[in-house]
BAVEXGU-368723 format. One record per residue (C-alpha): residue number from 0; residue in one letter; y, x, z. Coordinates in Angstrom, 2 decimals. Each point is the difference from the previous one (the first is absolute). Layout:
REC   k r       Y       X       Z
REC NUM A       Y       X       Z
...
//
This chain:
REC   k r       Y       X       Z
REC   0 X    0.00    0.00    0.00
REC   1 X    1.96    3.25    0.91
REC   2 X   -0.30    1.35   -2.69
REC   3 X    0.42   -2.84   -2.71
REC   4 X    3.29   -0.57    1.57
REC   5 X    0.70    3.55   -0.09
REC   6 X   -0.75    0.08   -3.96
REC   7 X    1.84   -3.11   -0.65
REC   8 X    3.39    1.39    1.74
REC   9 X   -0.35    3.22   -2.31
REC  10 X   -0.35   -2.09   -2.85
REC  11 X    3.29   -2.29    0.84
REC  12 X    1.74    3.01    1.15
REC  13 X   -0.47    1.77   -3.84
REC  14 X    1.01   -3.58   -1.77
REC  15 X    2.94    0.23    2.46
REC  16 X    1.38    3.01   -0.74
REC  17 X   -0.81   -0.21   -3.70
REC  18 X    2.51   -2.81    0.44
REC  19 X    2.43    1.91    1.94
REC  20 X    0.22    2.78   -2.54
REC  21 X    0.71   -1.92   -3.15
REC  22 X    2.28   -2.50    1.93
REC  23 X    1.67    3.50    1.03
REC  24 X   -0.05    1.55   -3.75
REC  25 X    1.94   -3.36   -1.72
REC  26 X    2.57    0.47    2.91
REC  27 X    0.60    3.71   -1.22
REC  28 X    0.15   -1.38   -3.53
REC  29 X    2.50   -2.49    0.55
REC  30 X    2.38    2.24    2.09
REC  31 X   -0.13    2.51   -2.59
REC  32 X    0.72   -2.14   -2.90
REC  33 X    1.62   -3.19    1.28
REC  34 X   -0.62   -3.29   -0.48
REC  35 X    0.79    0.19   -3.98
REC  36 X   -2.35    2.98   -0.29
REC  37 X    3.25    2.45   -0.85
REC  38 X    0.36    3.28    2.06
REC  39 X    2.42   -1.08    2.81
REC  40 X    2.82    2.99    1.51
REC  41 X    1.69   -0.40    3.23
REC  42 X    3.60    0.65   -0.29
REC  43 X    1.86    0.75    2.49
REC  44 X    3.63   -0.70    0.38
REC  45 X    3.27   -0.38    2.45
REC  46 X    1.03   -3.52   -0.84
REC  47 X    3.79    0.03    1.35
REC  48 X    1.71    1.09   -2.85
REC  49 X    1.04   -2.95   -1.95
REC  50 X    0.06   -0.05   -3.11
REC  51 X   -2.55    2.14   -0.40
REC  52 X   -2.93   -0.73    2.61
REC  53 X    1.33   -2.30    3.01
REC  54 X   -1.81   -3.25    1.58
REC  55 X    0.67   -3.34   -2.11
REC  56 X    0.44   -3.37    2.51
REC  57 X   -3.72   -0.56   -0.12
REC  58 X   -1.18    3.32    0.93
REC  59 X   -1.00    1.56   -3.08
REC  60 X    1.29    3.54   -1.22
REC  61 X    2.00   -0.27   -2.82
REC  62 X    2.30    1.88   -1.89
REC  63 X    0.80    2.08   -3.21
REC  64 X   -2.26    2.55    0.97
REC  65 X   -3.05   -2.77    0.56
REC  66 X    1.15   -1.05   -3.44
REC  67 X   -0.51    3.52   -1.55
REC  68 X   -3.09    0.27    1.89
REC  69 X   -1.57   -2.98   -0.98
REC  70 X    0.59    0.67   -3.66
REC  71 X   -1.34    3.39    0.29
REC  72 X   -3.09   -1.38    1.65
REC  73 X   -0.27   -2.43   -2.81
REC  74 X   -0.06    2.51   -3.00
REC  75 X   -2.61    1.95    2.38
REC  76 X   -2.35   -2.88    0.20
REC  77 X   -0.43    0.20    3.79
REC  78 X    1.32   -1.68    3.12
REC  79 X    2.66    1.04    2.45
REC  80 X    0.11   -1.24    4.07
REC  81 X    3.40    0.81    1.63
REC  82 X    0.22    1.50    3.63
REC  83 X    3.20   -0.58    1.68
REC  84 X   -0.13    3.67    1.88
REC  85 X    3.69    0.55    0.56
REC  86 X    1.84    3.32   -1.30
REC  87 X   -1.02    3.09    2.75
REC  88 X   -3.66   -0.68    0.21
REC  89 X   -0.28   -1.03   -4.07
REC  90 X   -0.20    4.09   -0.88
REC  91 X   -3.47    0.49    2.64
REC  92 X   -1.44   -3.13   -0.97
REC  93 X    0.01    1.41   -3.88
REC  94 X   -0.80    3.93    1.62
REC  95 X   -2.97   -2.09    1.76
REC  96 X   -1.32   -1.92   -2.91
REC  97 X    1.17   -3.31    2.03
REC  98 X    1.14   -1.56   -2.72
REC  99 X   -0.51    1.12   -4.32
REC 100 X    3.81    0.75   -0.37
REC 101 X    3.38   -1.06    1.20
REC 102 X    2.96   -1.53   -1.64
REC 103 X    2.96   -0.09    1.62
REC 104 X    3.26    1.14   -1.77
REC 105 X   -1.30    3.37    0.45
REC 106 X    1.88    2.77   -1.29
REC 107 X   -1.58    2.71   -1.90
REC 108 X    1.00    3.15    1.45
REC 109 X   -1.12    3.55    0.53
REC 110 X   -1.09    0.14    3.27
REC 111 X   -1.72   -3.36    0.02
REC 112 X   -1.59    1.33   -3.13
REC 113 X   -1.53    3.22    2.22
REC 114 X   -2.18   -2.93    1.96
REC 115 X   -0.70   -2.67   -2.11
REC 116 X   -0.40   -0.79   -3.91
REC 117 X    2.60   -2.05   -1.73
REC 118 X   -0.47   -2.18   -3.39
REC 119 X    2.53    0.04   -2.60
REC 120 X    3.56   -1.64    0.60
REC 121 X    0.17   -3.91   -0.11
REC 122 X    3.35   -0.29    1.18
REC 123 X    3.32    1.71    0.99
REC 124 X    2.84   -0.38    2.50
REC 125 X    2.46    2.03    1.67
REC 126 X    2.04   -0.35    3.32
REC 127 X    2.76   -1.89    1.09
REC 128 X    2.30   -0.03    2.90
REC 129 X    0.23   -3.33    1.28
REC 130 X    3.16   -0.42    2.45
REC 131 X    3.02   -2.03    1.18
REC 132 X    2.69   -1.21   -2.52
REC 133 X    2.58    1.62    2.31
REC 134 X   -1.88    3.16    0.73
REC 135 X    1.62    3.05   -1.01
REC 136 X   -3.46    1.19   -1.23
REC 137 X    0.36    0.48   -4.32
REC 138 X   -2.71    2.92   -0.75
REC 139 X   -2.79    1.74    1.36
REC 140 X    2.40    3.08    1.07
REC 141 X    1.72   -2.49    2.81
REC 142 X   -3.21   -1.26    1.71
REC 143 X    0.43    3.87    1.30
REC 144 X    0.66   -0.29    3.47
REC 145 X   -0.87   -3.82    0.12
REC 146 X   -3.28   -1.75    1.58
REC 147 X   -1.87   -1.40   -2.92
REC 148 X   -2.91   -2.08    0.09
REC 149 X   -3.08    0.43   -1.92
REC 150 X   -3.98   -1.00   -0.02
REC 151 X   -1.93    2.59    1.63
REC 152 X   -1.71    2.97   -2.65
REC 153 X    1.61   -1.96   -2.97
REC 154 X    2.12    2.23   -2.94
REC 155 X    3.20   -1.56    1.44
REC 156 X   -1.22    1.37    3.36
REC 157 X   -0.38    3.43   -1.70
REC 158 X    3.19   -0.02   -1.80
REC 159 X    1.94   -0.69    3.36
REC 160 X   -2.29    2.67    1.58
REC 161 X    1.57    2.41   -2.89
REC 162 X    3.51   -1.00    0.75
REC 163 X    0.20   -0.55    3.74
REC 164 X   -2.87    2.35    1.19
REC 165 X   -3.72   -0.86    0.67
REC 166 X    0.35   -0.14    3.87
REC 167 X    3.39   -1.92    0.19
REC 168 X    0.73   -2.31    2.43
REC 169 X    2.38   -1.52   -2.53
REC 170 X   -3.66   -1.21   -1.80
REC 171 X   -0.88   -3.55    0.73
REC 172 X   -3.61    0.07   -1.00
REC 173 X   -1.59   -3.75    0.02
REC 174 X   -3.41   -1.32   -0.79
REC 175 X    1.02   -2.14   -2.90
REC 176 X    3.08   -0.37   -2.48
REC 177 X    1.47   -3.45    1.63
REC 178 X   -0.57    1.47    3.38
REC 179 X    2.64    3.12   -1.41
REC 180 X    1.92   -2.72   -1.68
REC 181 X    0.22   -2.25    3.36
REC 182 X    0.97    3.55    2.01
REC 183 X    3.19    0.79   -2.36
REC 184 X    0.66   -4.03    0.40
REC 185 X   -0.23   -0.25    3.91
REC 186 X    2.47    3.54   -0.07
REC 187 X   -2.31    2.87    0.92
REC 188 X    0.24    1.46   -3.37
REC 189 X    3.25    0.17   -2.91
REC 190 X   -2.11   -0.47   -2.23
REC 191 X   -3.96   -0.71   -1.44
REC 192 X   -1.50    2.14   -3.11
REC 193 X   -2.90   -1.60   -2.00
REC 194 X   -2.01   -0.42   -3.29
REC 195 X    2.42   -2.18   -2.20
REC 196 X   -2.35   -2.80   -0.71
REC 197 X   -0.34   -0.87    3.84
REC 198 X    3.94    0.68    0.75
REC 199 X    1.05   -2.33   -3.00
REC 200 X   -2.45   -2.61    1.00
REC 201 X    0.98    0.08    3.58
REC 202 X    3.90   -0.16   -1.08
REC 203 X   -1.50   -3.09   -2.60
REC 204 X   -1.22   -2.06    2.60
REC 205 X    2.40    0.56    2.26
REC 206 X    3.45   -0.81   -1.91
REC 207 X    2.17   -0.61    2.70
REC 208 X   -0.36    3.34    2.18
REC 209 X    2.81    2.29   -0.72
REC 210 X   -1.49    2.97   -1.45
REC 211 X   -0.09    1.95   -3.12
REC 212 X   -2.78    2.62   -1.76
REC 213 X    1.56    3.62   -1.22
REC 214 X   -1.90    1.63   -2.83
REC 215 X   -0.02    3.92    0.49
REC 216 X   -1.29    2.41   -3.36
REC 217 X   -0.93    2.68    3.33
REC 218 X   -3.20   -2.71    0.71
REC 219 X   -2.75    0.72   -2.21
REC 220 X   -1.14   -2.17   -2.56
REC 221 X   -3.87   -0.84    1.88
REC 222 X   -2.85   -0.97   -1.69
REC 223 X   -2.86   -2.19    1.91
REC 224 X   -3.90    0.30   -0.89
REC 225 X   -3.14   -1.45    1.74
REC 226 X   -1.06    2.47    2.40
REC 227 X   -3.94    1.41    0.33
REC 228 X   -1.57    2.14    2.21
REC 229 X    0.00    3.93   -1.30
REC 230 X   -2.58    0.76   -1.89
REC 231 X   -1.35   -3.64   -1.04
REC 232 X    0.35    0.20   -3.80
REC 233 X   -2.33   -2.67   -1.15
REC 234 X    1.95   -2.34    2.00
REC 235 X    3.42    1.83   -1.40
REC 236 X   -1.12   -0.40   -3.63
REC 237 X   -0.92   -3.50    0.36
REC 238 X    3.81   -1.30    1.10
REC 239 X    1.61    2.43   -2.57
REC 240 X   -2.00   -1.25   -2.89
REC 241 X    0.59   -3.40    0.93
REC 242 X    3.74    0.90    0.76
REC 243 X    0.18    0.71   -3.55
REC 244 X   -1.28   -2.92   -0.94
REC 245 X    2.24   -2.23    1.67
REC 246 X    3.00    2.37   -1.55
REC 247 X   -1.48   -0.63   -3.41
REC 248 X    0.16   -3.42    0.67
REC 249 X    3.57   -0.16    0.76
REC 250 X   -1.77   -2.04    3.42
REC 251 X    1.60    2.66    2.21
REC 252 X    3.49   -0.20   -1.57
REC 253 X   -0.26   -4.36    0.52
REC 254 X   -0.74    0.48    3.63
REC 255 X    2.54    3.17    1.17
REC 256 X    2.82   -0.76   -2.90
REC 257 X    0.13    3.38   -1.49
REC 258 X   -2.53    2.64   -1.70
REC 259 X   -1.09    2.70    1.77
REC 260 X   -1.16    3.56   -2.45
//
């Protein structure tokens, strides 16, 4: 009796597991593929920056980077998930493999380049100086010996670093671009420096704040690309070939309003 019930509980444990392992095996499938059968990417992003990645009213990331994203993932053939990470911890979770690749208004630049991989150019921008109409701020040469306010480890935070010093107290360093914005508003800064399209949109939807943008030729023209882990080429060749496709298209000049070579 023993051993009959001994046999029989061998036998249901191998049908068990049998079950276990190929219920485990579609799982893997699906995760890898999606639900449409299409390779899916994470993608990670900091989605404060309106217009280009921010939160819409119903919780979804949006933005003219999502756009260009999406688009690329179309001529690519594969699926994209978005990962609201924030800006600090969005260059580890790409180091870390956390997420495929991040887009984020991320400026190509050399020393990003010496840690990470970089597609080709989708868009450009440059930095303005967003201040108050009566401010006696009119170039980049007078925020000298001002407090400005910029987002933390941005280009407009290097470019003040370059003028005012890298350790000055005269530095207001904030997690996000509003949060600089709200700091030259509430008077602990003279004045904010940011990527144009997130200035100009701020100054859009907000038409009744006295301020006004200065354009400066000693900013840098930037150019943003999707950023990869170093060293990940297949993943690297797969955005810039699609990249091109969506240039080819004229797709990425519909959704950003100008061409980018």
């Amino acid at each position: 009796m023993k051993a009959g019930l001994r046999l029989f509980s061998f036998v249901f444990l191998i049908v068990g597991l049998s079950f276990l392992l190929f219920g485990c095996g579609s799982e893997s499938d699906a995760e890898q593929d999606g639900d449409s059968g299409k390779q899916k990417l994470v993608v990670g992003t900091d989605a404060t920056y309106a217009p280009m990645e921010y939160m819409d009213s119903d919780g979804n990331i949006v933005g003219i980077d999502i756009d260009v994203v999406n688009a690329i993932a179309e001529a690519a053939g594969v699926e994209v998930e978005y990962k609201n990470i924030g800006w600090e911890p969005l260059f580890p979770a790409v180091e870390n493999g956390e997420v495929d690749f991040a887009v984020s208004s991320i400026t190509i630049t050399e020393e990003r380049k010496e840690s990470f991989d970089f597609t080709d150019p989708y868009y450009f921008a440059n930095q303005l100086i967003l201040t108050k109409e009566d401010s006696d701020i009119k170039s980049y040469a007078d925020l000298e010996g001002k407090e400005v306010s910029v987002q933390i480890n941005t280009t407009g935070h290097v470019a003040i670093q370059e003028l005012l010093g890298k350790t000055s107290s005269d530095i207001v360093a904030t997690e996000t671009m509003p949060l600089a914005i709200n700091e030259m508003l509430n008077g602990n800064a003279d004045a904010a420096v940011g990527d144009n399209s997130t200035v100009n949109e701020y100054i859009k939807n907000n038409p009744d704040t006295e301020l006004t943008t200065i354009e400066d030729d000693s900013f840098e023209k930037e150019y943003y690309g999707l950023m990869v882990k170093k060293g990940n080429t297949e993943m690297l060749e797969l955005l810039n070939e699609a990249i091109q496709k969506v240039k080819d298209s004229g797709k990425l000049e519909e959704i950003t309003g100008f061409a980018v070579e």
